[in-house]
N, C-alpha and C positions, 0 to 999 in steps of 0.2 A: 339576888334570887338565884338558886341553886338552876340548873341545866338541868331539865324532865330527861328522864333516859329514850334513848333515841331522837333527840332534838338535837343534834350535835348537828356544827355547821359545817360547809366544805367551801374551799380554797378554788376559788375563780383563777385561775391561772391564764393570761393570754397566752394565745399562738407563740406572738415573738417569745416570751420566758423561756417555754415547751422547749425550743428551739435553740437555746442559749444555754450549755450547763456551766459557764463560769458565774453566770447570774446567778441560777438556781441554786450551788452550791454559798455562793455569798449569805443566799438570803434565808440555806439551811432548808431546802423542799428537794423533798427526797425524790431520786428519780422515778418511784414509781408512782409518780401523780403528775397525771398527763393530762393534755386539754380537753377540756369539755365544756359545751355551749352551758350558758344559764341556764335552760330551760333542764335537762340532763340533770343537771347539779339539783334544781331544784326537787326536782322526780323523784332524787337519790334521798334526797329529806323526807319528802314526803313519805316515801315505800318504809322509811326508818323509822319514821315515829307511826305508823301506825302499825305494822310488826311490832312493834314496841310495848303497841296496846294505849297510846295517844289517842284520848275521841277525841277525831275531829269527823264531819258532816260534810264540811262546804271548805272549797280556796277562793281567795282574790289572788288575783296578780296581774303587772301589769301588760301591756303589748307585748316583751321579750319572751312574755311564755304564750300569751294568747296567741299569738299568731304560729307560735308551732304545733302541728297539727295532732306531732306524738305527745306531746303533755294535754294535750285537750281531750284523745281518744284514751288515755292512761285513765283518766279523768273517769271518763264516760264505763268506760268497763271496769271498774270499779268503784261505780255506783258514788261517786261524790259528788256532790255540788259544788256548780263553780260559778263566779262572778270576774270575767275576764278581760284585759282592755284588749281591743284591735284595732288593727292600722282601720282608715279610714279606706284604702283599698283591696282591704283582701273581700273577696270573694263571700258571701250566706246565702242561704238557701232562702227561698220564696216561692209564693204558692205561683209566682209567675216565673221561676227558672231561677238562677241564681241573680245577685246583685250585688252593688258595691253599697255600703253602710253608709258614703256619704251621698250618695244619689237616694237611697231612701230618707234618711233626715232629710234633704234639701224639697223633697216632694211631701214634708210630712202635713198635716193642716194645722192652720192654728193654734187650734184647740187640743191639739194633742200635746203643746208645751205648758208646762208647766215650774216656774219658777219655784226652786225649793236652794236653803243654804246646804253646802255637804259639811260643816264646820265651822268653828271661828279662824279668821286669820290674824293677823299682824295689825291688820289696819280695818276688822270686823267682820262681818260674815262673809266667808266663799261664796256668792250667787251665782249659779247656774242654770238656765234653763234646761228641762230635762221632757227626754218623750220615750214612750216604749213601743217597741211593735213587734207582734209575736210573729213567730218563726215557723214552720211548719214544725210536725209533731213528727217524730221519728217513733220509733217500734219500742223505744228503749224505758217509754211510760213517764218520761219527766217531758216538761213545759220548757219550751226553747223561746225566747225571747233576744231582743238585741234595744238594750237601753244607751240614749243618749245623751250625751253631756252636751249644750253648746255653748261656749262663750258668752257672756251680756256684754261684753269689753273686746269690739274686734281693731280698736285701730292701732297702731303700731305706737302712739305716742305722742308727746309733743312735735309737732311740724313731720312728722314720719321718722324722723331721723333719733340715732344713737349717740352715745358721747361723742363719738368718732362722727363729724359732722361732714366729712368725704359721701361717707356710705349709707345709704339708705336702711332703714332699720326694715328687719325681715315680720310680717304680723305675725300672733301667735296663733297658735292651732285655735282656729272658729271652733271642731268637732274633738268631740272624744268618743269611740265607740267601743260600747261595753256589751258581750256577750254574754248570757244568762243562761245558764240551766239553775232551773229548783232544785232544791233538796231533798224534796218529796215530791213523789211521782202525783200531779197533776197539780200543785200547788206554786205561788211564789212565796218566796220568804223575804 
């Protein structure tokens, strides 16, 4: 499939590279492409294809851009929707001050989980329990919400342990917390 014009991708370069020009000249990266966080990189796409005249509405992405605060606010003043993962400790707003996303899931009731699949996998349907809880409204006219993922599967495995029968196997993330804004001002999609 042909590359839509301004869909072109950019070149994740780490620090160490940046900092290396007999690397960079091996591997043909010209010096003037210097580091930048994913999230930046990502931005850089985005503001491209839609300059470009790419509809697009709404982004997903995962934690490495939701939790930066300038790809979220880029987001918001320019009127996109987004559907974002965040750490389980950053910081959201609440009608009772700010909180952490995994102390609301862990406070959430019952009833507000709801088991749905996000897909097939390998070995049959993803299952997650899922809840939503809306966020306070900001001036900006869209619906802020913070949707949950939790694990149905929290324990580390046979007997806890990994191949390496030394070391204790680490659990997997219980939570996944996902940030919402609508796409249209007072709606979810």
């Amino acid at each position: 499939m042909p590359a839509r014009p301004g869909a072109r991708r950019e070149l994740y370069l780490p620090r160490g590279w940046c900092d290396d020009p007999a690397r960079r000249e091996e591997a043909g990266i010209a010096a003037s492409v210097g580091f930048a966080t994913k999230p930046a990189l990502g931005l850089r796409m985005i503001e491209r294809a839609i300059t470009a005249g790419l509809p697009a509405r709404w982004v997903t992405a995962d934690e490495a851009y939701g939790q930066d605060s300038k790809f979220r606010t880029w987001l918001q003043q320019h009127r996109m929707g987004y559907v974002l993962a965040v750490p389980r400790n950053q910081r959201v707003p609440t009608t009772a001050g700010n909180s952490r996303p995994d102390v609301l899931a862990a406070n959430a009731p019952a009833l507000a989980w709801k088991r749905r699949s996000c897909g097939a996998g390998a070995k049959g349907p993803r299952l997650y329990d899922w809840a939503v809880a809306s966020l306070p409204g900001t001036d900006d006219g869209y619906g802020h919400w913070l949707l949950i993922r939790r694990s149905i599967t929290r324990s580390p495995g046979p007997g806890g342990r990994s191949r390496n029968a030394s070391r204790p196997r680490r659990p997997r993330s219980a939570w996944t917390i996902i940030r919402c804004v609508a796409t249209t001002p007072g709606t979810a999609t």
